[in-house]
C-alpha positions, 0 to 999 in steps of 0.5 A: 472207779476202774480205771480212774484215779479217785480224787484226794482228799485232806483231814486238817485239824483247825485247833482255834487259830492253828491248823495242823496239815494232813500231809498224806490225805487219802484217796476216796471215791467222794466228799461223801466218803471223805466227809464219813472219814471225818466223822468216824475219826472224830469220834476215834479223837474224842473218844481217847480225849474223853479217856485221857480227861483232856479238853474238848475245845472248838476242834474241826476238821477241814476237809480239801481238795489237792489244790488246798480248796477247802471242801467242807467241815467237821467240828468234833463236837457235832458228832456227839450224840447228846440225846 
């Protein structure tokens, strides 16, 4: 995108009740692109959760605009592979 600024997006974490706030976000050309930034940091999060023998319990990033709309979801546990 010459010329154009890409939009902003922001990875909160959702923890049950609490929502810990991405307060930098990044700039990214589609909630496509924002979406594959989720999944591979899942991965990265549960990969150091499962080498720490911490829980995996109900974690999910929500995905938003600048204005704090929320875009879309990624729960940490649908990016496993179990097959």
């Amino acid at each position: 995108m010459i010329g154009k600024d890409m939009p902003r997006y922001y990875f909160n974490v959702r923890s049950h009740d609490a929502v810990d706030k991405d307060p930098e976000g990044a700039e990214l050309p589609s909630f496509e692109a924002a979406r594959n930034e989720a999944v591979q940091a899942a991965r990265e999060i549960i990969a150091e959760k499962v080498l720490s023998d911490d829980v995996i319990d109900g974690q999910s990033f929500e995905i938003t605009a600048e204005d704090g709309t929320v875009l879309g979801a990624v729960p940490f546990r649908s990016v496993l592979r179990l097959d």
